[in-house]
VOGU-3710 file (C-alpha; in Angstrom, 3 decimals, decimal comma):
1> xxxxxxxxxx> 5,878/-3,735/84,113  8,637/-5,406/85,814  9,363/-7,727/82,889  10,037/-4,298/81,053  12,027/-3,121/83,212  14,233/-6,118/83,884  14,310/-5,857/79,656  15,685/-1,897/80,354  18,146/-2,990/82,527  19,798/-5,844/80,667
11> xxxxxxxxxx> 19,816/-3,749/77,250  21,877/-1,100/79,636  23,635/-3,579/80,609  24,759/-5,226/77,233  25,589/-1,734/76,346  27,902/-0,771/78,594  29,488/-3,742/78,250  29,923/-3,124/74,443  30,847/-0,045/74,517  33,884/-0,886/77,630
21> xxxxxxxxxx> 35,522/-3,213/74,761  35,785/-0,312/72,148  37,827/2,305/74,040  41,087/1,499/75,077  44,614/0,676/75,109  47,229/-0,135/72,574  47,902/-3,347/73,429  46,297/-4,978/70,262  48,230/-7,469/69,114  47,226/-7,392/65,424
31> xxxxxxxxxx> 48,648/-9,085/61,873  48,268/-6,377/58,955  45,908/-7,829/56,060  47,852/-9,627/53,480  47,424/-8,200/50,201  47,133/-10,654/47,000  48,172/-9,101/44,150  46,430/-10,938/40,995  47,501/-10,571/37,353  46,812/-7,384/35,139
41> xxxxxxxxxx> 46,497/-7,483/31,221  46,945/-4,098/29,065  46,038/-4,429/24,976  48,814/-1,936/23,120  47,700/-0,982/19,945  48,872/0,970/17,002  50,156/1,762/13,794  54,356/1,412/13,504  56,078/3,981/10,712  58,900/2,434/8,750
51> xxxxxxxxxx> 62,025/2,573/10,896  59,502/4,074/13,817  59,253/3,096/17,088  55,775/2,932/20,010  55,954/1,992/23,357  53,400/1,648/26,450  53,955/2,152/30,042  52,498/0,002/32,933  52,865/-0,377/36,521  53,932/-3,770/38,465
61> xxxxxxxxxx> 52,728/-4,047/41,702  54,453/-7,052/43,032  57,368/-9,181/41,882  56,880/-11,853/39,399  56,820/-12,085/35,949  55,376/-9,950/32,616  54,854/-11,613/29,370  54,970/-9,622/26,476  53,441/-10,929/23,122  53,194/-9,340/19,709
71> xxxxxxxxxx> 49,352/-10,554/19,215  49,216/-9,130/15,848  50,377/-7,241/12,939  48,317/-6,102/9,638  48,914/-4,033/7,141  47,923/-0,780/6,443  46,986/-1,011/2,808  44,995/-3,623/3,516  43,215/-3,995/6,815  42,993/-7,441/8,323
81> xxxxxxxxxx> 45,828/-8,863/6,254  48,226/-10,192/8,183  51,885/-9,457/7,553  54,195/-11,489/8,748  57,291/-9,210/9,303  59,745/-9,514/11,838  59,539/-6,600/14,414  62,080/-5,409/17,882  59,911/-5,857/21,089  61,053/-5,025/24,068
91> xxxxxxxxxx> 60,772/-4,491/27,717  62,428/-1,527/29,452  62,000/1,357/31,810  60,119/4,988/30,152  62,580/7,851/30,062  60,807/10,682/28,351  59,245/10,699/25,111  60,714/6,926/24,867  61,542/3,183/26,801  65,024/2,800/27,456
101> xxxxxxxxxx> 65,556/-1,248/26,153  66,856/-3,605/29,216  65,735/-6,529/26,927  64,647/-6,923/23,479  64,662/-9,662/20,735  63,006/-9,922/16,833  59,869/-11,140/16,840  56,751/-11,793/14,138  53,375/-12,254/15,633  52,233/-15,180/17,627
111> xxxxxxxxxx> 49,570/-16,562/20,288  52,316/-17,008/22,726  54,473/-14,550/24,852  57,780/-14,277/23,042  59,416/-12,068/25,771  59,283/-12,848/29,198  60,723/-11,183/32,272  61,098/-11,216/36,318  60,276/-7,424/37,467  59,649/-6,311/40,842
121> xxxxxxxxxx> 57,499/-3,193/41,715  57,983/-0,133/39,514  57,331/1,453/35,892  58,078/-0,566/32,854  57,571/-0,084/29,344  57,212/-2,452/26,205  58,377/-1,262/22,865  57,917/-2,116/19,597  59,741/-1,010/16,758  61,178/-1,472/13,073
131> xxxxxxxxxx> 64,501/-3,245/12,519  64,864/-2,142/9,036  62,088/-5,116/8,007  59,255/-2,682/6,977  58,836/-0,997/3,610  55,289/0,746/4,670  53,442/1,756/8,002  52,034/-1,725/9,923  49,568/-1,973/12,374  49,924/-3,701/15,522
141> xxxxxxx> 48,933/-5,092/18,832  51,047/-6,429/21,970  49,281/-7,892/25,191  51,300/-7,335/28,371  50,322/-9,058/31,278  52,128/-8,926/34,735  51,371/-8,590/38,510
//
């Protein structure tokens, strides 16, 4: 019996001991987690109207840069075909019903990101839209990856 209760009295023990470090002052002297922010990638699809316009919204969580690329356009008459028309994309902030343009240049689609920009935290938007090259409706996509 005594090995039992030398057992009781060391588990007390140990407890009190434990619970002594978890009360207690503010004197921790503490580093707040750092946060790694990786990459995000949004698909934009859709079908553009002769002199129309589409545009997609997305949030950057941490400064660095978003590539925009027009991955593909097809046409409407006949899906799958690939058109190679010159289209506006841009990159801009969403006011409204529509992306106000900060930076924009022609573009026909590619594997490679034909607009790229430094943003810091906030709401963006990419835009895509006719500059007088379409004569019917297209159908596109535009990958947008940032941080």
């Amino acid at each position: 019996m005594r090995t039992m209760s030398a057992v009781k009295t060391f588990a007390a023990a140990a407890l009190a001991v434990t619970m002594s470090a978890c009360g207690g002052g503010n004197n921790a002297t503490g580093t707040e987690p750092t946060v790694i922010a990786g990459s995000s990638t949004a698909l934009f699809e859709g079908q553009l109207e002769v002199g129309g316009s589409a545009f997609y919204s997305f949030t950057v969580q941490a400064t660095g840069l978003a590539n925009v690329m027009l991955a593909s356009v097809t046409t409407t008459k006949e899906p799958g075909t690939s058109s190679p028309v010159v289209l506006g994309l841009a990159l801009g902030t969403p006011l409204g019903t529509d992306c106000t343009i900060t930076n924009s240049l022609p573009a026909s689609a590619g594997l490679t990101s034909q607009l790229v920009n430094s943003l810091t935290p906030g709401v963006y938007c990419a835009r895509v839209y006719d500059i007088g090259n379409l004569t019917s409706a297209v159908n596109f996509a535009i990958r947008i990856v940032h941080t």
